[in-house]
Each structure stands twice: as structure tokens, then as C-alpha cells.
C-alpha positions, 0 to 999 in steps of 0.5 A: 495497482495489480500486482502479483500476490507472491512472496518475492513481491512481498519481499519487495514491499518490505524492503522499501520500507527498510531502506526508507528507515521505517520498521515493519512489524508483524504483530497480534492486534486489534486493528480496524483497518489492519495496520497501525502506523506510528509516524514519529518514531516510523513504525508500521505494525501490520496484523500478523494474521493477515494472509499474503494477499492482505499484507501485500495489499495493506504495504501498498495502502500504505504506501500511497499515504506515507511520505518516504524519502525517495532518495534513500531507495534504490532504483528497483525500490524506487521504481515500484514506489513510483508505479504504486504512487501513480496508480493512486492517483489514477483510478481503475477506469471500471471504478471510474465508470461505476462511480459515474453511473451511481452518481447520475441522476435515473431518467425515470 
């Protein structure tokens, strides 16, 4: 999804975190992929050293995997979940494209 990387637009992803009642923390850890994620007790820990980019990237990656109760979230919340949740399920049309080339067979 392109978004913007700005701090209003990380605000954004934040909230919708908070209305779906899960915790967001922003801790010093050893995360391989940047982020932890404790399901049972919804808990998201995000590397604290993550720059503005990365985080607004990483909420989004998590976004497209977590369940969230869509009828908790306000309208403007809801909205941007949507839009995060469809650009998943579509890929970028170059990716697509580069992945069609690498799995054709060369004609040599």
C-alpha cells in the first residue's frame, strides 16, 4: 500500500490498534522481523529502533495478518483498514509482472 511516511499517518495506524483493544508497545528488542506479536493477551511490541518508515511499514504488516474486530473501529479507522486489507490481496501490478518473468522458462 502506498502511504505516506508521516507522523499524522502513524498516529493513524496507531489508533486503529487502540480501538481494536490491542496494545502497541515500542520496546528495545531482538526481533528478526522487527515486531512480536502476543496474540492471547493482544500485545504488539514494535522495535523502539525502528525509524518512521519502518514502523509505519511494519503496523501495516501487521495489519494484513491480524484479525481485528472491524466493528469496534470508527469510520476513518475503519476505512484505512480496508484500504490496507485490499491492497494485500492485490499485488502491485510491477511485482506481478517480475514474478511472471522470473517464473518463465528462457527460450534459449
Amino acid at each position: 500500500m502506498n502511504i505516506k511516511i508521516t507522523p499524522n499517518n502513524l498516529s493513524k495506524l496507531e489508533k486503529i490498534f487502540e480501538e481494536a483493544k490491542y496494545v502497541l508497545r515500542f520496546e528495545k528488542g531482538s526481533f528478526l522481523s522487527g515486531y512480536c506479536i502476543l496474540e492471547h493477551k493482544k500485545v504488539v511490541v514494535i522495535n523502539k529502533f525502528l525509524n518512521l518508515e519502518g514502523r509505519i511499514n511494519t503496523l501495516i504488516d501487521i495489519l494484513t495478518t491480524l484479525p481485528l474486530e472491524e466493528e469496534a473501529l470508527t469510520a476513518e479507522s475503519h476505512k484505512l483498514y480496508k484500504q490496507i486489507q485490499s491492497s494485500k490481496l492485490v499485488p502491485n501490478a510491477d511485482e506481478a509482472t517480475a514474478e511472471d518473468e522470473q517464473a518463465a522458462p528462457s527460450a534459449e
